[in-house]
C-alpha distance (Angstrom), angle and dihedral (degrees) to the residues before:
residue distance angle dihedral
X1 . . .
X2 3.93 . .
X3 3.66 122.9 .
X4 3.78 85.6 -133.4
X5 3.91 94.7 63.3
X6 3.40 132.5 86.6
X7 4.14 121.5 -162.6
X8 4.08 111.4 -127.7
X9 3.63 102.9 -128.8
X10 3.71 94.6 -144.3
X11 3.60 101.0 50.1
X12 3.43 115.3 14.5
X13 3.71 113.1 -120.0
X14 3.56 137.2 115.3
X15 4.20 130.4 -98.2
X16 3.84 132.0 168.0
X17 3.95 118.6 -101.6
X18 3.25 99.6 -88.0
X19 3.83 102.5 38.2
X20 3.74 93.1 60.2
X21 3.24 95.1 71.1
X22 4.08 89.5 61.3
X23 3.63 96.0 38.6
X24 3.89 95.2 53.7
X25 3.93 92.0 61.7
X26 4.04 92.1 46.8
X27 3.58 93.1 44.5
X28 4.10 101.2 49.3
X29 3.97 91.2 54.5
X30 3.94 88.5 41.8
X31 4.30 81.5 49.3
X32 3.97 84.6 45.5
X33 4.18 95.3 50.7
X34 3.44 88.4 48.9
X35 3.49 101.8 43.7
X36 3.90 86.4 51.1
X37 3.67 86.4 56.1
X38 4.22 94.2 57.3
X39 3.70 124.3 95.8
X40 3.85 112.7 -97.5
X41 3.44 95.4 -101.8
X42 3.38 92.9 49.9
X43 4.18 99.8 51.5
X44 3.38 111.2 112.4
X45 4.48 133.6 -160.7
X46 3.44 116.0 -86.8
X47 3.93 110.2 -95.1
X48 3.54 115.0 -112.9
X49 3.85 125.6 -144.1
X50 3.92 112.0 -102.2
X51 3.84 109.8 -115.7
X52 3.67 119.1 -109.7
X53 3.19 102.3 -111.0
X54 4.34 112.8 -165.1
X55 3.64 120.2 -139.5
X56 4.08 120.0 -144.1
X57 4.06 79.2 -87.1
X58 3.92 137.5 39.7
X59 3.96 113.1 -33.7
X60 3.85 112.8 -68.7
X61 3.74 108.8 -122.6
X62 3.77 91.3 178.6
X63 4.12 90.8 65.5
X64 3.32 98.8 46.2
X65 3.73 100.2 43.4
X66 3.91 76.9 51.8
X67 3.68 91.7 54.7
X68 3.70 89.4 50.6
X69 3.07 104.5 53.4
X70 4.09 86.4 44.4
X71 3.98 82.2 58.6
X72 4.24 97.0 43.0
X73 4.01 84.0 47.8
X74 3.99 89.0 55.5
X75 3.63 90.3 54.7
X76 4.10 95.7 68.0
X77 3.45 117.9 105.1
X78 4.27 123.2 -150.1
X79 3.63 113.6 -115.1
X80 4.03 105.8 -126.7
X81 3.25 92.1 -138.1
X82 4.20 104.6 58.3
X83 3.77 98.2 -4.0
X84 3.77 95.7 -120.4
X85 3.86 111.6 143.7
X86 4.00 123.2 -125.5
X87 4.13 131.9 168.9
X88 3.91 103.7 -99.5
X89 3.91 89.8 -92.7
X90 3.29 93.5 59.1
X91 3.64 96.6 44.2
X92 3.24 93.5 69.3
X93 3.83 100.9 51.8
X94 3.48 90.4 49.4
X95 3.76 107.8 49.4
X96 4.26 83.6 56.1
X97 3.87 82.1 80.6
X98 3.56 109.7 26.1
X99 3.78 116.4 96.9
X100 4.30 129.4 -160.5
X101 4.16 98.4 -89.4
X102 3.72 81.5 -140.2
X103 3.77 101.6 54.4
X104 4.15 89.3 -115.8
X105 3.83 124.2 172.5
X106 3.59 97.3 -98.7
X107 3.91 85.0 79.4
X108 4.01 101.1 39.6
X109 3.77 128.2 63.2
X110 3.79 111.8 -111.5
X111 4.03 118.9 -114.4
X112 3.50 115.3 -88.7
X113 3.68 140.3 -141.5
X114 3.56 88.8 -78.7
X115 4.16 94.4 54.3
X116 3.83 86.9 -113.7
X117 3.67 119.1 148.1
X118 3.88 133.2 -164.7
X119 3.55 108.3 -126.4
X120 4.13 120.4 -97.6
X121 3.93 108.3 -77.2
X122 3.20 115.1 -110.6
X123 4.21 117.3 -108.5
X124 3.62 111.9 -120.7
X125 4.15 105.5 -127.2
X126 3.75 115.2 -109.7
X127 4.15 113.9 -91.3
X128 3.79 132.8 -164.8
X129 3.44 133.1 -138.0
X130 3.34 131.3 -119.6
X131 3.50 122.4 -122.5
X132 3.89 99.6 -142.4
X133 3.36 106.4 34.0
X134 3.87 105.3 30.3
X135 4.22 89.5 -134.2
X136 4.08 117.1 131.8
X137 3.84 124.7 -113.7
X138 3.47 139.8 -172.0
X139 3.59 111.5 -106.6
X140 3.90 96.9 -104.6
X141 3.80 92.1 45.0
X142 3.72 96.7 50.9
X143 3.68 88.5 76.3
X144 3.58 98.4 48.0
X145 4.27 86.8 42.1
X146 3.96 93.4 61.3
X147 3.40 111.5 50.1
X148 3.67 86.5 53.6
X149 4.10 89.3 42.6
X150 3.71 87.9 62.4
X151 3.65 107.6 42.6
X152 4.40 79.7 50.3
X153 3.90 85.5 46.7
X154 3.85 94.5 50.1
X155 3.69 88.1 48.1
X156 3.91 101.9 56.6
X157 3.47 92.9 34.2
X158 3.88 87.4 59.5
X159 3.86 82.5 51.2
X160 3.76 96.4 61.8
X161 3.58 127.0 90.2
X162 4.03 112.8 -92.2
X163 3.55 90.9 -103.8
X164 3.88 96.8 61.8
X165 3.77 99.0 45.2
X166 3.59 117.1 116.7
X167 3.68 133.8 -164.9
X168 3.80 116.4 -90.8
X169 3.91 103.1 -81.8
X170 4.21 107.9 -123.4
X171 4.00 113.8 -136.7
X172 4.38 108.5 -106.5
X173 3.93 107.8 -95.4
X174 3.56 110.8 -110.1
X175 3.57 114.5 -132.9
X176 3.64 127.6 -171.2
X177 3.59 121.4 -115.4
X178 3.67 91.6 -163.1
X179 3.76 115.4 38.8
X180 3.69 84.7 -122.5
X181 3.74 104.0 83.8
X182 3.35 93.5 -96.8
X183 4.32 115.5 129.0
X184 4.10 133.5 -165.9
X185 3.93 90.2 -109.9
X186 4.14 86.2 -160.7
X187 3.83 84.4 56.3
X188 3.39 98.8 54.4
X189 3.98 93.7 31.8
X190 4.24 85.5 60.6
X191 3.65 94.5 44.7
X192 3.94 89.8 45.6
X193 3.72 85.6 49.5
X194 3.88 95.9 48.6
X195 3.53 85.4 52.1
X196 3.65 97.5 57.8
X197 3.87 87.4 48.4
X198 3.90 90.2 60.4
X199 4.05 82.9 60.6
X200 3.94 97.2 62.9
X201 4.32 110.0 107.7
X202 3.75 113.8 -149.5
X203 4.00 115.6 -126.0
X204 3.68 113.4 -114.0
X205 3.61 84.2 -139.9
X206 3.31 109.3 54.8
X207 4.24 103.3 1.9
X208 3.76 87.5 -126.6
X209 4.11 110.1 136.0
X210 3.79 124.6 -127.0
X211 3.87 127.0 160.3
X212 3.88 113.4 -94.6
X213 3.73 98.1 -91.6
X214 3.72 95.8 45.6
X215 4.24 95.1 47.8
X216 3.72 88.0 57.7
X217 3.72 99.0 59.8
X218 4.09 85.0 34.3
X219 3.86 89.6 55.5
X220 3.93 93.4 54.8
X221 3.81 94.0 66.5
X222 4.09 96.1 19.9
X223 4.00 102.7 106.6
X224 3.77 128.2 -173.4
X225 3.80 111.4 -102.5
């Protein structure tokens, strides 16, 4: 990670020295709307920033950026549904498509008077995340999707001024949690997901992070304030 960032310790993502300190402010009363917006059950503290903490030296920018992204991590909330973890906002968009894996009642209607019964809903297959991008495939697609997700990467991060390049990102190792080939597929999804996260390039503008297609056509109507 650059020098030059800072980690938000709310949600995660990356912003240049001095847009931090604009960001934060925005992004805890977007954290408390959303929060608001959970279930009780599901309402969580309000983060607090790490302390910077000095070293013997100059102030260590690796440790708290560490810390932060400790604290943005402990602001995800598990879907009930598949147990993946989103920020509140995300939440939300998710849970619109993601079904019970065992078929449960909180995804069918309940009889009615009559004894009539909505048919079983139907189980949403399994997808995989890409790495790079952070979208969801279906398992057969996924290895079509990347191939093609890296030769795009490699070609807008070749687009980006020197100082925003970043090494090619390498794809999580998947490790077996059985001995028998067999993987935690959430596991691997989160760490795939992570990993696309680590892609985003702050704006110089206004410090907010898009992936390196998107912050070009954000840059040509993104003015200084």
């Amino acid at each position: 990670m650059s020098k030059l960032l800072r980690v938000c310790y709310i949600c995660g993502k990356q912003f240049g020295l001095h847009s931090i300190a604009i960001h934060e402010p925005q992004c805890l009363e977007k954290w408390r709307i959303e929060n608001e917006k959970l279930p009780k059950h599901q309402r969580r503290p309000e983060p607090r920033k790490p302390e910077a903490h000095k070293t013997d030296g100059p102030y260590d920018v690796d440790a708290a950026n560490a810390a932060a992204f400790a604290s943005a991590n402990a602001q995800l909330i598990p879907c009930e549904n598949c147990g993946r973890t989103f920020l509140p906002d995300r939440l939300s968009a998710h849970q619109r498509s993601c079904k019970p894996k065992d078929g449960g009642t909180s995804s069918r209607t309940h009889e009615t008077s009559k004894g009539y019964s909505s048919p079983p809903a139907i189980i949403r297959p399994r997808t995989v995340v890409c790495y790079l991008c952070g979208r969801e495939y279906g398992t057969t697609s996924i290895s079509i999707h990347e191939p093609q997700c890296l030769k795009k990467w490699h070609i807008e991060n070749d687009k980006l001024p020197k100082q925003l390049r970043r090494p090619e990102p390498r794809k999580p190792e998947v490790r077996s949690t059985t001995g028998k080939g067999a993987y935690d597929i959430d596991a691997v999804n989160e760490a795939a997901w992570r990993s696309s996260q680590e892609q985003l390039v702050p704006c110089n503008i206004c410090g907010r992070t898009f992936l390196p297609d998107r912050l070009i056509v954000h840059q040509r109507s993104c003015k200084p304030k």
